[in-house]
N, C-alpha and C positions, 0 to 999 in steps of 0.2 A: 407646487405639489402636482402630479403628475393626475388626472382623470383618469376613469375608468376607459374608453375610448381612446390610449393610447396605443401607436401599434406597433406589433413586437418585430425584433431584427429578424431579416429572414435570413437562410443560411443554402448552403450545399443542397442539392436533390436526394432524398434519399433511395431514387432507383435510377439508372443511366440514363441519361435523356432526357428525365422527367426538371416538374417546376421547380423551382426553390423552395426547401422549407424551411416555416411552415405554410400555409397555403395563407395567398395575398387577405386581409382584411379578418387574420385571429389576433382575438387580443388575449392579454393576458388576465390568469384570473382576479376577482377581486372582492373584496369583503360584500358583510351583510347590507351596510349604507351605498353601497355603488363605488365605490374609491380604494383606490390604492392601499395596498397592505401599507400600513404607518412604517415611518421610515426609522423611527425610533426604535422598533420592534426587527432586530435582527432573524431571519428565518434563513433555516440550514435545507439544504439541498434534498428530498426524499429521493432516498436510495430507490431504485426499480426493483421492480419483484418478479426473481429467477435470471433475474441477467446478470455480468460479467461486471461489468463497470459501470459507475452513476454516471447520468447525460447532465452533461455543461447548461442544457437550457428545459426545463421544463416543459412540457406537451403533456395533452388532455388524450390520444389517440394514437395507437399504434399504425405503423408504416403498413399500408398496403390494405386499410381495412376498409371497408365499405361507407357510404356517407351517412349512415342512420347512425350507425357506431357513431362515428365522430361527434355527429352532432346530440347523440344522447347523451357523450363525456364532453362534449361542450357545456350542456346543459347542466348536470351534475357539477361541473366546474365553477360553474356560476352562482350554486348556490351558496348562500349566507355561512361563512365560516368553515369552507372546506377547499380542497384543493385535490384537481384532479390527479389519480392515479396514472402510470403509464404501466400498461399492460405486455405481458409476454407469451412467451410458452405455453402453450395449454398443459395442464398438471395431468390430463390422460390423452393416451395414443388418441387422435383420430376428433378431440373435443377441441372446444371455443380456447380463446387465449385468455390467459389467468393475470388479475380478478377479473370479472366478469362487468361488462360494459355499466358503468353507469356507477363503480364504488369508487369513492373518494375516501381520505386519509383525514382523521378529525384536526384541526388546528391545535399545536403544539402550546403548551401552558404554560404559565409563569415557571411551576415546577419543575415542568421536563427542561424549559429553557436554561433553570439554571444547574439543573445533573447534565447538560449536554456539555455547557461552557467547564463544568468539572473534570469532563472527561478532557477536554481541549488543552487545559490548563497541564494538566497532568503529564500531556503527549510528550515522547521524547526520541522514540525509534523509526517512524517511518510517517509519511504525510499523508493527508486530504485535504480534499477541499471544501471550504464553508465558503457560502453564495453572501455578498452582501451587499445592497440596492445601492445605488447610485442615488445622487440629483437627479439625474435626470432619466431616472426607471431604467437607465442600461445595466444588465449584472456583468458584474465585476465578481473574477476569483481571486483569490490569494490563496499561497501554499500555507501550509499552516505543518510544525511538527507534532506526529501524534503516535500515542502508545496504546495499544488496547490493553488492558487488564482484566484479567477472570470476571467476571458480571457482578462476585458478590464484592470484588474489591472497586470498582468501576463506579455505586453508587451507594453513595453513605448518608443520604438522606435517611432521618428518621420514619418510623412508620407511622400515619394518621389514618387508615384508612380503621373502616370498623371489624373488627374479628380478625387483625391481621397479628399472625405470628410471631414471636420475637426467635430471634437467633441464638444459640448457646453458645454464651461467651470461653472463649479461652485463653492460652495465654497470651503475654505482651508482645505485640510488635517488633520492641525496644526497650531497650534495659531499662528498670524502671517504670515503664508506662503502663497505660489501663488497659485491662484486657481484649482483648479484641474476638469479635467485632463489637465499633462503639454500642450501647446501651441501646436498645431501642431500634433498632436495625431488620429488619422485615425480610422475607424470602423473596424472589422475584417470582411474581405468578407468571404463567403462558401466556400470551398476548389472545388477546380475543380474535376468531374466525371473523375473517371478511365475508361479508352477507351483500348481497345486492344494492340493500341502501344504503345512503349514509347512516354511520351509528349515530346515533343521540350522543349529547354532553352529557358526559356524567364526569362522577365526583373523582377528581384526579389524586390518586395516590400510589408512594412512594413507588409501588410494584409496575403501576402501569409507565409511568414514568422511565422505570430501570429499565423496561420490553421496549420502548420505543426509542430512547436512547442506544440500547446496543443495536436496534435496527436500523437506525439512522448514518452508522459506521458503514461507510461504503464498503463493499468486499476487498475491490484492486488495492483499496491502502494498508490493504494489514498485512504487515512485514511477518514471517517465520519468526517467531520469538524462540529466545533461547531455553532450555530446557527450565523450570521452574517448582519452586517447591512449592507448599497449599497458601503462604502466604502469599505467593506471587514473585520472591524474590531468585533470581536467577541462580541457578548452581554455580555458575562461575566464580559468583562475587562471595566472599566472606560473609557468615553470619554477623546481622547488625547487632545482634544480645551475646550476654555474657553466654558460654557455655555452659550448660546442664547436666549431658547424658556421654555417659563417656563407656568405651569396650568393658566389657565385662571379663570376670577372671577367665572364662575360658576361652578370651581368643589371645594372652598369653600363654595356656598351655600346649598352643599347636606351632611346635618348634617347625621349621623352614625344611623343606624336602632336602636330604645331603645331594650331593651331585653322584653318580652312578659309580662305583672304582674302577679305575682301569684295568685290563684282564691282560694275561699272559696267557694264551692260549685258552684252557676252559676255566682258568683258576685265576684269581685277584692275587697279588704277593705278598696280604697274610694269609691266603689261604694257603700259597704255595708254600709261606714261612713254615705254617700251621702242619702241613702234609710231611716235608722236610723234617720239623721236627717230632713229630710223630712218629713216622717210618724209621725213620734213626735208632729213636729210643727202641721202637719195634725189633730193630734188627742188630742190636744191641744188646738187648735180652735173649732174641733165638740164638745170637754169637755165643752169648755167656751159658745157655745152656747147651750147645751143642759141644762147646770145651769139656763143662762136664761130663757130659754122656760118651764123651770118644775118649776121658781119660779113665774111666771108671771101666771101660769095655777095654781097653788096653792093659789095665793091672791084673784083669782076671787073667785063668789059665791057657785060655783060647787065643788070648792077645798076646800073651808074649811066646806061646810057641807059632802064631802066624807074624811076628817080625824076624821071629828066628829062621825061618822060614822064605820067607821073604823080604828084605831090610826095606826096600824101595829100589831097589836097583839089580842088575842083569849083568854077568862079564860081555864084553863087547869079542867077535870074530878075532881069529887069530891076522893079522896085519893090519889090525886098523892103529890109523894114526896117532902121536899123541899128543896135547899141545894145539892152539889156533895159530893160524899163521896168518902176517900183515895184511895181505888181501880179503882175509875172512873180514877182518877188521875195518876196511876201510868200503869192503861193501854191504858192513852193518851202517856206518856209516851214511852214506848214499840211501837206503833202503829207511833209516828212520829219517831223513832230511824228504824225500820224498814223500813218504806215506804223511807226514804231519799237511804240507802243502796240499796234497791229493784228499786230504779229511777236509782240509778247509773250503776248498775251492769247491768241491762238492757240496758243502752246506751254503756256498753263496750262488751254487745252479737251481737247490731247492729251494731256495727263500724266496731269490729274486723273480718278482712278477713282473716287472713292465724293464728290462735291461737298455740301459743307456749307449752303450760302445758296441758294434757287432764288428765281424772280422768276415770273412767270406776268402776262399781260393780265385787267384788271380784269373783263373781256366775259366769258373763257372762263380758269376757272379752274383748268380739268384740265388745261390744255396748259399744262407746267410747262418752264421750260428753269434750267441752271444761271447763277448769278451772272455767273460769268467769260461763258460762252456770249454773255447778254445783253451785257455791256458788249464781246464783241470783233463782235457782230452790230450793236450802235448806232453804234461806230466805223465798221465798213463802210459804211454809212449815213452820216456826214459826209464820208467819205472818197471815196464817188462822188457826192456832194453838190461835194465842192472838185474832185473830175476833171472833170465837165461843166461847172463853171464856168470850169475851166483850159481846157479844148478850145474852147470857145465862146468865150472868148478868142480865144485864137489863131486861130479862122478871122475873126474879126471885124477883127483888129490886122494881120494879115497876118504873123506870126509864126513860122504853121506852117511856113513855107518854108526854115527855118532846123534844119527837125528831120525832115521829110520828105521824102526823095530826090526830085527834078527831073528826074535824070538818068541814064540805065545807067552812066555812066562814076563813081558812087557808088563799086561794086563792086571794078575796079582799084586807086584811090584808097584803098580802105579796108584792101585787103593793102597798100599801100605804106606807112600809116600803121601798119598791124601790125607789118611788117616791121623800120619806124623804130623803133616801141618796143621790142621784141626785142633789136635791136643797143644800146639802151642810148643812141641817135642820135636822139632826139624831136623829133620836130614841134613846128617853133612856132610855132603859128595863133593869133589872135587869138580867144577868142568872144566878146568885144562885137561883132566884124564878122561871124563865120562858125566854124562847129568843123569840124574835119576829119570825112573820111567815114565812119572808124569810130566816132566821137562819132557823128553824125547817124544813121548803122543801131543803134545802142546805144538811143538816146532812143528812135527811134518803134517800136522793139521792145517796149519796155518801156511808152508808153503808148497805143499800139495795139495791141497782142498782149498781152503779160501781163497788163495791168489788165484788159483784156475777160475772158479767163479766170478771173482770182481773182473776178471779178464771178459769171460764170456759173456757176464748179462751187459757190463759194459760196451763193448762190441757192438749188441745188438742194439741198445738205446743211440750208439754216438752215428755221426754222418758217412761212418765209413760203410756200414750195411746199406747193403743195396734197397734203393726202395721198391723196386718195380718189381723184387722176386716173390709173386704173389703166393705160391706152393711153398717157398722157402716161409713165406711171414706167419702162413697160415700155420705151418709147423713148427714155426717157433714164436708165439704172438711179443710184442714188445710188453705186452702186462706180465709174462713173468719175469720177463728181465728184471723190471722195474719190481717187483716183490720179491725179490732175490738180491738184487745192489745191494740195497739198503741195511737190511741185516746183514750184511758180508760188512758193512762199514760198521756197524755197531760192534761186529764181532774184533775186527780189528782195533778197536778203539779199547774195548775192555782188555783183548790182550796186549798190549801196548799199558795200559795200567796197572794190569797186575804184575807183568812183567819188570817191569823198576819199580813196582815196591820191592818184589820179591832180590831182587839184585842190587838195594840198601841194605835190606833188613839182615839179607844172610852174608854180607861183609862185600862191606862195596868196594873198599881200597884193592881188594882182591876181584873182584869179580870185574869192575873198570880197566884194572891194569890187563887182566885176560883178555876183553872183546876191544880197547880204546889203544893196548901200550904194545899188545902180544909179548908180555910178559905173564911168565908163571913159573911151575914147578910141579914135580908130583907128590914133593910135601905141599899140603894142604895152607900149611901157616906160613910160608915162605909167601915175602912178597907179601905180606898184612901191611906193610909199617911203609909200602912203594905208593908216593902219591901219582906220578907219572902220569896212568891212565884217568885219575883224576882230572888234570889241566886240561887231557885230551877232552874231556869230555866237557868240561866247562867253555872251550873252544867251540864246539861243537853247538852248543845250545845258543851260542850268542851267532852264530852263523844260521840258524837254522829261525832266532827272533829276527833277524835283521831279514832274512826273506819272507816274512811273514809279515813284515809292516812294508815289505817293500811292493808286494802281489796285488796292487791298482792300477786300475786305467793308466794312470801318468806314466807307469813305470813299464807296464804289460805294452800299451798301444805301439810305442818305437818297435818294440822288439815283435811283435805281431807283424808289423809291416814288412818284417824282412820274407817272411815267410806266406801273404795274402794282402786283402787290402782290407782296411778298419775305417770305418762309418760312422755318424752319426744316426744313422736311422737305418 
């Protein structure tokens, strides 16, 4: 058995240069008879107070402190049943290092020894160290694994102490078992203020036991625990007991957010379903009343002396032509084969925001324009290539007289052929001989006035206008162009619709065979029962789908190149 008088290993300096410590001829402390802590009696390392990490070897006096210090926690250390503190930090700016020189930590009791070994037992996440004496008074560590737990789960000693509190029980742990906490179970009080002396022995219970046990966990060994519920049991892991408490009805009445609908412009496609069919019906009733109200105004007296008056049509000039001739026909032709591509290629100049293919002139290679651009700008280009050819025509043949009012009395004529078709009461003109006068203001509408427009505001959008003519731009800005195309396209696209209903509805074998076969007659029923201009025209739509699915990249790019050079970028 090792005497009080043996002496302790010395180690490292603790400032550069200096001696080994601790200083030659310190022993270690020792009980109240003069002798070595009993070897029987395991004791656990005391943690320091305000520091980082528990020291591997025990000391009575802080590094760097004067020799009265030391030797009054020498002193202190010596006494019967205590063990010196090792001191830190001063607790205020500018004061002594905390505790204060000369407090010692009371001798650990059967009690606390065996809530410490509990908590040891228990360990499972991260390690400390427990100190445990040798033969031969050298300490020895071992890693030990350890778990800290909430304080009130950490000690389950009973309470004995006098006036101590019980704990309110609740439910079980584990399925089946007794409620927790066990019976008898006490609050952990505050640990008592360090005072200058050693405290006195007093009467050890559960609470003071609980204080000096979680004090005695060194700080550096307690791992980040995982999140935990009030038993101490980790979220991660499954409840140990049966389940209990389950959602209530109203967190199934909060059905799942639907995902946003997709929009077609500012409307969803039932809204657009919705508007469609609305508008329909809408225009559908103003149809069916406005039949009544223009047949009702045509029976009275006022209505049939102004058809009498006016039928819907005008005699044409003495030498105008009678009959369409092949050329008429084959540059209607030409003229809906183009205008169809020229609608479409246009709606893929507006759509298209980021364009794939450009084309550019061999001459000038910075002036780059998109694929689509180019092929709906070359069609414009045949397409008033076949209008002056059609015009020139017709002042030449004598033709135009047939599309270009002669007369003011167009204008009356042309409400009374409104009127006719409204009632559902249609005119029935011959056009091999003559079209009524809202035929005749439709046509030269459309190829005096519209087509000069898409000409013009065209012009000034495409690459052929000069850019640098800064007096020319200022006087004619590109924003009316562009608010002018537009509705020239839409205008054409609505007459191009009404125009073949109207050229079904009021006898198509006849009206086909007229513009497709240049057959007719000036009897009116002659040539009803000739399909001819029919096939023509059936020919004609499948030539005019077949350039229609043919107007892409693949197909555009070759033939681009004859005429610039095509790019990827």
């Amino acid at each position: 058995m090792a005497t009080f008088g043996s002496s302790v290993r010395r180690g490292l300096p603790r400032v550069p240069g200096g001696e080994p410590w601790p200083p030659a001829g310190a022993a270690p402390g020792a009980n109240g008879n003069g002798t070595a802590p009993s070897e029987a009696t395991p004791r656990v390392a005391t943690p320091e107070v305000g520091a980082a990490a528990p020291a591997e070897v025990q000391v009575a006096e802080q590094a760097g402190a004067d020799a009265a210090t030391s030797r009054a926690a020498t002193a202190v250390a010596s006494a019967p049943g205590a063990r010196a503190v090792r001191r830190g930090l001063p607790r205020v700016p500018g004061g002594e290092p905390w505790p204060p020189a000369g407090a010692a930590a009371a001798a650990p009791s059967p009690v606390v020894e065996r809530a410490r070994n509990a908590v040891v037992e228990r360990a499972g996440e991260s390690k400390r160290r427990v100190e445990t004496p040798a033969a031969d008074d050298e300490l020895q560590v071992r890693d030990v694994d350890s778990a800290v737990e909430p304080p009130v789960a950490a000690v389950t000693t009973t309470a004995a102490g006098v006036g101590a509190k019980t704990l309110r029980r609740g439910l079980p742990r584990v399925a089946g078992g007794e409620p927790w906490p066990p019976a008898g179970l006490a609050p952990i009080a505050a640990p008592a203020a360090v005072t200058d002396a050693a405290p006195a022995p007093v009467a050890e219970a559960p609470a003071e036991a609980a204080a000096e046990v979680a004090a005695s966990v060194p700080i550096e060994t307690v791992a980040p625990a995982a999140p935990a519920t009030a038993t101490g049991t980790p979220l991660s892991q499954p409840l140990p007991f049966r389940r209990t408490v389950w959602a209530g009805r109203a967190a199934g009445t909060r059905p799942a957010a639907r995902p946003e609908p997709k929009r077609i412009g500012p409307f969803t496609r039932g809204q657009w379903a919705g508007a469609v069919i609305v508008g329909g019906a809408g225009l559908l009733y103003a149809a069916g009343m406005a039949v009544f109200a223009v047949r009702w105004l045509l029976s009275t007296q006022w209505g049939v002396d102004f058809l009498a008056a006016y039928p819907g049509e005008y005699h044409l000039p003495e030498g105008a032509p009678v009959g369409i001739p092949a050329w008429l026909g084959w540059q209607h032709f030409f003229n809906v084969f183009l205008m169809v591509l020229i609608i479409r290629s246009g709606l893929q100049v507006r759509t298209d925001k980021r364009p794939s293919v450009f084309w550019s002139p061999r001459n000038n290679g910075r002036r780059k324009m998109s694929l689509n651009l180019w092929f709906h700008q070359s069609l414009d280009i045949l397409w008033i290539v076949n209008g002056v050819i059609f015009v020139a025509l017709l002042v030449v043949t004598g033709q135009w007289m047939k599309i270009v009012p002669t007369s003011w009395e167009v204008f009356p004529n042309a409400v009374s052929a409104a009127l006719q078709y409204v009632s559902l009461d249609w005119p029935t003109e011959n056009g091999w001989v003559n079209y009524n006068s809202l035929q005749q203001l439709a046509y030269f509408a459309t190829v005096f006035l519209a087509a000069p427009l898409a000409i013009a505001t065209g012009v000034r959008m495409s690459h052929v206008w000069p850019k640098n003519a800064t007096g020319l731009n200022r006087a004619y800005p590109v924003e009316w162009a562009r608010a002018v195309h537009f509705p020239v396209m839409l205008y054409f696209v609505a007459f191009i619709a009404v125009h073949v209903f109207l050229v079904f509805a009021t006898g198509a074998l006849r009206n086909l065979n007229h513009m497709y076969a240049a057959q007719g007659s000036v009897d009116p029923n002659a040539y009803a029962d000739n399909w001819t201009g029919f096939w023509f025209f059936v020919a004609s739509l499948v030539v005019i789908a077949a350039a229609w699915v043919a107007a892409r990249p693949l197909v555009l790019a070759p033939i681009a190149r004859l005429f610039g050079k095509v790019s990827g970028r």
